[in-house]
py3Dmol code that shows the C-alpha trace and the ligand (Angstrom):
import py3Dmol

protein = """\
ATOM      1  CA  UNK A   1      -4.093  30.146 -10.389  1.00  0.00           C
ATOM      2  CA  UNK A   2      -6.456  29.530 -13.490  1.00  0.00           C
ATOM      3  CA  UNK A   3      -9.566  27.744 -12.263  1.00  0.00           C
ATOM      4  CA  UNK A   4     -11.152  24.962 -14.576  1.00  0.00           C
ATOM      5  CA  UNK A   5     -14.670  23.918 -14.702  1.00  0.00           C
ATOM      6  CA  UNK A   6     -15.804  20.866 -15.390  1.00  0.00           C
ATOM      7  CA  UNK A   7     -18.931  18.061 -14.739  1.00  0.00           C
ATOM      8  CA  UNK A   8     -19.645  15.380 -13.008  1.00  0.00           C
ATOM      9  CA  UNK A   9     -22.362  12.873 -13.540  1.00  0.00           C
ATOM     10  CA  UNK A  10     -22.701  11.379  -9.534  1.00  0.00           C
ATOM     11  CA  UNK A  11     -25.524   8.809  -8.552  1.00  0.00           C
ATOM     12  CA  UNK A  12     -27.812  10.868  -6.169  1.00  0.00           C
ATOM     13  CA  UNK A  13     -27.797   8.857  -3.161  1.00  0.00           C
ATOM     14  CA  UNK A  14     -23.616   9.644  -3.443  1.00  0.00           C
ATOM     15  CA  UNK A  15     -23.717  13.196  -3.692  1.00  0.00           C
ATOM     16  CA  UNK A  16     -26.282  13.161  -0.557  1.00  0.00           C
ATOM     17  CA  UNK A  17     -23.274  11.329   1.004  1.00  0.00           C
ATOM     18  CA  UNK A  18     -20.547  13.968  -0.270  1.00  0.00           C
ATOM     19  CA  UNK A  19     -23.005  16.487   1.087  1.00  0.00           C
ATOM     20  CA  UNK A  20     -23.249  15.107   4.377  1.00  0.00           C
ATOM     21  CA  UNK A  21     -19.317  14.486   4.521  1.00  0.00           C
ATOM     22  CA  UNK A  22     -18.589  18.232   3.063  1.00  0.00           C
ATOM     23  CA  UNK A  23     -20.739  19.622   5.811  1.00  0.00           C
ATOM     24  CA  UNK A  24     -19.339  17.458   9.095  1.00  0.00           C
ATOM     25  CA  UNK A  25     -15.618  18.395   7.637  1.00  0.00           C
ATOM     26  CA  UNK A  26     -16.618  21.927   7.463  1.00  0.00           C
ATOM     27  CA  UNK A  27     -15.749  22.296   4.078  1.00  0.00           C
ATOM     28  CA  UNK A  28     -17.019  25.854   2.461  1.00  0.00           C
ATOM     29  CA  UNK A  29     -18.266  24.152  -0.943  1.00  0.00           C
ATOM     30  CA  UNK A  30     -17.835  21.297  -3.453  1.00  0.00           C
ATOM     31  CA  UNK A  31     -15.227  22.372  -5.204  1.00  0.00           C
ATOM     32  CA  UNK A  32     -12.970  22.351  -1.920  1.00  0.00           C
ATOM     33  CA  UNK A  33     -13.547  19.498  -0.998  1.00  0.00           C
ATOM     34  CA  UNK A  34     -12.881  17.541  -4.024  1.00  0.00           C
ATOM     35  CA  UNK A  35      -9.893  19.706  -4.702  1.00  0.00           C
ATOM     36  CA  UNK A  36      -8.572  18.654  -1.208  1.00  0.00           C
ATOM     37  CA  UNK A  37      -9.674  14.779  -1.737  1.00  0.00           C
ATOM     38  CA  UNK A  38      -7.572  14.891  -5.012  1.00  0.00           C
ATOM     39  CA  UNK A  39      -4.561  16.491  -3.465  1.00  0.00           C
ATOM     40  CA  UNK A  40      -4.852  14.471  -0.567  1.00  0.00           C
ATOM     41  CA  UNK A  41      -5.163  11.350  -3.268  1.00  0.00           C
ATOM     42  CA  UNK A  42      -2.247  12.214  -5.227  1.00  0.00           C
ATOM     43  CA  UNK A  43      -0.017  12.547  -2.072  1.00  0.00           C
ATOM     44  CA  UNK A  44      -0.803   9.339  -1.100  1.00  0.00           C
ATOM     45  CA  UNK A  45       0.161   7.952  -4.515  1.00  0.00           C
ATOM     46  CA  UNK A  46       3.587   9.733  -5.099  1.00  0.00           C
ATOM     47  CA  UNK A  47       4.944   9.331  -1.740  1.00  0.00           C
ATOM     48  CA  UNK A  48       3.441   6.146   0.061  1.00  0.00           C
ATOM     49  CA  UNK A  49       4.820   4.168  -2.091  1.00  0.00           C
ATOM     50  CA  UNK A  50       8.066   2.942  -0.681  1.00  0.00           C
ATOM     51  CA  UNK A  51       7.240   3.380   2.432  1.00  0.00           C
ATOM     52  CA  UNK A  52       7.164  -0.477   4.320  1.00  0.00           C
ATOM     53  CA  UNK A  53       3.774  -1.494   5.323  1.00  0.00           C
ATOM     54  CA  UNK A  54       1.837  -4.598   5.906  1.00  0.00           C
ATOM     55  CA  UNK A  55      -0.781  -5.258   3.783  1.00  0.00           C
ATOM     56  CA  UNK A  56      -3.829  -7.695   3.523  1.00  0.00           C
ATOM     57  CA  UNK A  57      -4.888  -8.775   0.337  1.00  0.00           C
ATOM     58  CA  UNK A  58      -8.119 -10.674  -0.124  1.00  0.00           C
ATOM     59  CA  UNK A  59      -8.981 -13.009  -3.227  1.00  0.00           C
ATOM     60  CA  UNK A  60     -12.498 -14.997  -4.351  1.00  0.00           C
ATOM     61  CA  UNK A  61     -12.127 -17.450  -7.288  1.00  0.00           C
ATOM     62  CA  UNK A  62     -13.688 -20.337  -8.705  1.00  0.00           C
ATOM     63  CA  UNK A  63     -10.993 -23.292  -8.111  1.00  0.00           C
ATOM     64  CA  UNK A  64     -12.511 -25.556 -10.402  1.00  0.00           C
ATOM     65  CA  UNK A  65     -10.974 -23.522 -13.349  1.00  0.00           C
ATOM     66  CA  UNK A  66      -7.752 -24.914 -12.932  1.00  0.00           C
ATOM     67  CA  UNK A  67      -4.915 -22.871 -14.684  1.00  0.00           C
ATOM     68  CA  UNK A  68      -6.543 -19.920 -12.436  1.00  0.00           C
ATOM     69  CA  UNK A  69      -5.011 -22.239  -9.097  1.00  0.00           C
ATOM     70  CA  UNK A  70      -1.779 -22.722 -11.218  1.00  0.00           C
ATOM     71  CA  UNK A  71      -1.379 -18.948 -11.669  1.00  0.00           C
ATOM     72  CA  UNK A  72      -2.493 -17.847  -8.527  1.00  0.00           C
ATOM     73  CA  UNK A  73       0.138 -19.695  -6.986  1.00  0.00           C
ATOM     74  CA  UNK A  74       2.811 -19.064  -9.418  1.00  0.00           C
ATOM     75  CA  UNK A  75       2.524 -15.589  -8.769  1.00  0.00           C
ATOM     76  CA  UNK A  76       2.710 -15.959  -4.992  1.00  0.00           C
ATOM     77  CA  UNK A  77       5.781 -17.839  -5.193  1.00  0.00           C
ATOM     78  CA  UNK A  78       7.437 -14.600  -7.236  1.00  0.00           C
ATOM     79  CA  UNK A  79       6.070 -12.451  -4.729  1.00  0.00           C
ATOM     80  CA  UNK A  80       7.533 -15.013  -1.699  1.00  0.00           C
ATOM     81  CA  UNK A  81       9.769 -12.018  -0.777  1.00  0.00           C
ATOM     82  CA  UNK A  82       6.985 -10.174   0.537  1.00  0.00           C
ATOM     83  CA  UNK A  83       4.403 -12.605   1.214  1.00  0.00           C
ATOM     84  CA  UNK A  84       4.266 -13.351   5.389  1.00  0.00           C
ATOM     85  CA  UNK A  85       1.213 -16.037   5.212  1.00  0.00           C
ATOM     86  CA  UNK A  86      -1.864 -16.839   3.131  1.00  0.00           C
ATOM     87  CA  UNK A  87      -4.476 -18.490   4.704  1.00  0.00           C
ATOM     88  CA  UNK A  88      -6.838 -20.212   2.212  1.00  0.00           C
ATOM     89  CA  UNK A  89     -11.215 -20.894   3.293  1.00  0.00           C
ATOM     90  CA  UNK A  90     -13.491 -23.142   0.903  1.00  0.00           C
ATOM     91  CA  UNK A  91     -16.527 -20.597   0.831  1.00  0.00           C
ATOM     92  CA  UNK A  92     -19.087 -22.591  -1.133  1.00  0.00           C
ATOM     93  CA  UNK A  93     -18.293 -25.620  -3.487  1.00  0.00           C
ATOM     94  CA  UNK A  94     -17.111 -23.634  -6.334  1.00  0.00           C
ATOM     95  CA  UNK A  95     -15.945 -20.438  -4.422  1.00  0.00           C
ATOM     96  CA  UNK A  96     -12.417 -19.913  -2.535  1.00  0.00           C
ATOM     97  CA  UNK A  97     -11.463 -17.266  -0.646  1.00  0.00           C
ATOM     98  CA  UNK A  98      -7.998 -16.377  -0.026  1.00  0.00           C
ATOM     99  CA  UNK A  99      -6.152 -14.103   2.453  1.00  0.00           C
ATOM    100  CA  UNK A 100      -2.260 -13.163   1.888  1.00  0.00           C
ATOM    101  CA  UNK A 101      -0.499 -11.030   4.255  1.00  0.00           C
ATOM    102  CA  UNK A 102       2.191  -9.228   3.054  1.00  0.00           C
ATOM    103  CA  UNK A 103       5.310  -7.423   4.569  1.00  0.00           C
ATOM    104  CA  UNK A 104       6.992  -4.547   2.088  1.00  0.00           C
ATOM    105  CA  UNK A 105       7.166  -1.713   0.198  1.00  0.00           C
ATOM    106  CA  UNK A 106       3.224  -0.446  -0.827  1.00  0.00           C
ATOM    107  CA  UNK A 107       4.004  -0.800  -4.420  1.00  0.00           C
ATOM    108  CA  UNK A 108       5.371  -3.921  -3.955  1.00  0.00           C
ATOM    109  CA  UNK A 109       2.175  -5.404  -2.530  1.00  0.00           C
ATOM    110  CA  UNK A 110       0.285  -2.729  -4.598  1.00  0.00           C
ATOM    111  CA  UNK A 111       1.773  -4.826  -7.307  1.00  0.00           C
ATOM    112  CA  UNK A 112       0.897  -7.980  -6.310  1.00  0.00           C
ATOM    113  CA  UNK A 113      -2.505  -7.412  -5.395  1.00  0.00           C
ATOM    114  CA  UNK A 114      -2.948  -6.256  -9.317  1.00  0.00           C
ATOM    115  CA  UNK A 115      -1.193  -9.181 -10.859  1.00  0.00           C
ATOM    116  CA  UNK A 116      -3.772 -11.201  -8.690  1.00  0.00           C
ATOM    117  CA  UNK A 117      -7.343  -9.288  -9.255  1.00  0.00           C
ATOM    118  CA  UNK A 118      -6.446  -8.920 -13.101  1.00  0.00           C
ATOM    119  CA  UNK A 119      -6.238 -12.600 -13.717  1.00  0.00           C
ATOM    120  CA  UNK A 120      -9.595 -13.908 -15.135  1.00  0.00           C
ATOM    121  CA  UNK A 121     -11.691 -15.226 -12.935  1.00  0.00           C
ATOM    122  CA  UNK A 122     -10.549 -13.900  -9.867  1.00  0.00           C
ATOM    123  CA  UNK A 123     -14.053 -12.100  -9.065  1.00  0.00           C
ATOM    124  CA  UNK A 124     -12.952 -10.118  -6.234  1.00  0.00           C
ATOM    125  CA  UNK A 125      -9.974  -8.848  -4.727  1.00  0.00           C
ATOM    126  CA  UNK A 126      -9.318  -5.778  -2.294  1.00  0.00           C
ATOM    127  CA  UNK A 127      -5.945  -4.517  -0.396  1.00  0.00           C
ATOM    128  CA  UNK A 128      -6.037  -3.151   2.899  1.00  0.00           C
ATOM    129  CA  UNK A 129      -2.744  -1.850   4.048  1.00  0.00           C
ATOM    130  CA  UNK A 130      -3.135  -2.081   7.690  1.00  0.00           C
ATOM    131  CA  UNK A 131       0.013  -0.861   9.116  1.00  0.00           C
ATOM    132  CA  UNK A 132       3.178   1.516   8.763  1.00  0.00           C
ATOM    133  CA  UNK A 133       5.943  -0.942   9.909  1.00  0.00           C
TER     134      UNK A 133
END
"""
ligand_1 = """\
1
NI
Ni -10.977 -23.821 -1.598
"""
view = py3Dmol.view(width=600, height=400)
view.addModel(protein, "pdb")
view.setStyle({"model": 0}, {"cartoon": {"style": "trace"}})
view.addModel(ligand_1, "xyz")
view.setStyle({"model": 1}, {"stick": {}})
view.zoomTo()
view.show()
């Protein structure tokens, strides 16, 4: 197999991490463990994804913008399929955190948790899948 090289440009503080990581999982060098991170990666991605899982999927957005509410909830309602229970906390005056659990296929709530975090002015949003079903 033809090896490529190529480089990386890593914040210092992160490859002292990767070092520390490379050395507890025994790895030989670098290039072995990224190689196996990206493999590992790329499994994940091809064949996860229909496999049923429940999945949390956190939101924070400012609810006085209010077409952001509208479509936040619009897109819940397409996604009502999936969607177990959302549980919605006022953080701060402007700020609004919400927490939807979700039932499904991982590209299904994969899906939903990107229709969410790309709408502007949703500042943060993560996806945890918790567990296989
Ligand atoms: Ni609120």
């Amino acid at each position: 197999m033809k090896l490529k090289r190529f480089g990386v440009a890593i914040p210092e503080d992160l490859l002292a991490r990767f070092d520390k990581f490379i050395k507890n999982k025994n790895y030989k060098n670098r290039s072995e463990a990224i190689r196996d991170l990206m493999r590992n990666k790329f499994v994940e991605e091809s064949y996860e994804k229909n496999k049923e899982v429940v999945g949390v999927i956190s939101i924070v957005y400012n609810h006085h913008k209010r077409e952001l509410v509208d479509k936040i909830i619009d897109i819940q309602h397409s996604f009502q399929n999936i969607i177990v229970a959302s549980q919605h906390v006022h953080l701060s005056d402007d700020n609004c955190l919400e927490v939807i659990l979700a039932r499904g296929k991982a590209k299904n709530i994969e899906k939903l948790k990107d229709n969410l975090a790309s709408i502007k002015g949703v500042t943060h949003a993560t996806l945890s899948i918790t567990a296989t079903v």
